[in-house]
N, C-alpha and C positions, 0 to 999 in steps of 0.2 A: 641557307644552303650554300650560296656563294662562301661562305666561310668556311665550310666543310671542306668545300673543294680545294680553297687554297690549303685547308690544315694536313689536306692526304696531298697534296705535290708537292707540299716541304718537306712531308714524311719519308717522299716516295726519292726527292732528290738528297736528302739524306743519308736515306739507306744506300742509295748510291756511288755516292761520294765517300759512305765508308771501304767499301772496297777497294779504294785507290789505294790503301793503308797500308799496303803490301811491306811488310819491316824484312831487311835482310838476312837471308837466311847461311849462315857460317854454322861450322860443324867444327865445336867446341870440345872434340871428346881429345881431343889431341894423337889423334892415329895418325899415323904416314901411313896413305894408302897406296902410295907408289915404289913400294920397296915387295919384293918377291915374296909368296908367301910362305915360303920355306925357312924363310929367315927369322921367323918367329916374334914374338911383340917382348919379348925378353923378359916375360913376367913366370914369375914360374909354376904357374896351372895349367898343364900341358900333358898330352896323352903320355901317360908310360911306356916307354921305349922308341920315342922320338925326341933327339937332337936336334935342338933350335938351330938354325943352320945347313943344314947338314941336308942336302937336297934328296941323295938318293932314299935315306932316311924319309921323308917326308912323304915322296914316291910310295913306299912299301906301306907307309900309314892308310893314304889316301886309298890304297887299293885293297886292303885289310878292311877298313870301313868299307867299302862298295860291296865287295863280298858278303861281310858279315849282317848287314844291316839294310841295306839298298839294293840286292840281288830278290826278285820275287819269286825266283824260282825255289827260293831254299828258304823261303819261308812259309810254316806250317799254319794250314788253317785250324 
């Protein structure tokens, strides 16, 4: 019996001690998330008729989407 017990508080200090394992967590996808979003990722899969750059451009997107998709009002059950 006494065996047992020690074989579950090794177990128990084990499991334990794995959790310290904690590995660094960096964000490998190579985005600069610090750059405005209007500015575009320069890759060219991008809504039709919005210029990567181009702020007011972006603006007119942004609100085109809200309207068309994201308004509940105008959408039919």
């Amino acid at each position: 019996m006494k065996h047992h017990l020690t074989l579950i508080a090794a177990l128990v200090a084990a499991a334990a001690l794995a959790a310290c394992g904690d590995r660094t967590q960096t964000l490998k996808s190579g985005v600069i998330a610090d750059s405005a979003a209007f500015q575009g990722t320069g890759k060219p899969y991008a809504v039709p008729g919005w210029k990567q750059g181009d702020k007011a451009s972006w603006e007119q997107q942004v609100k085109t989407r809200t309207q068309n998709t994201q308004n509940e009002y105008l959408k039919v059950n």
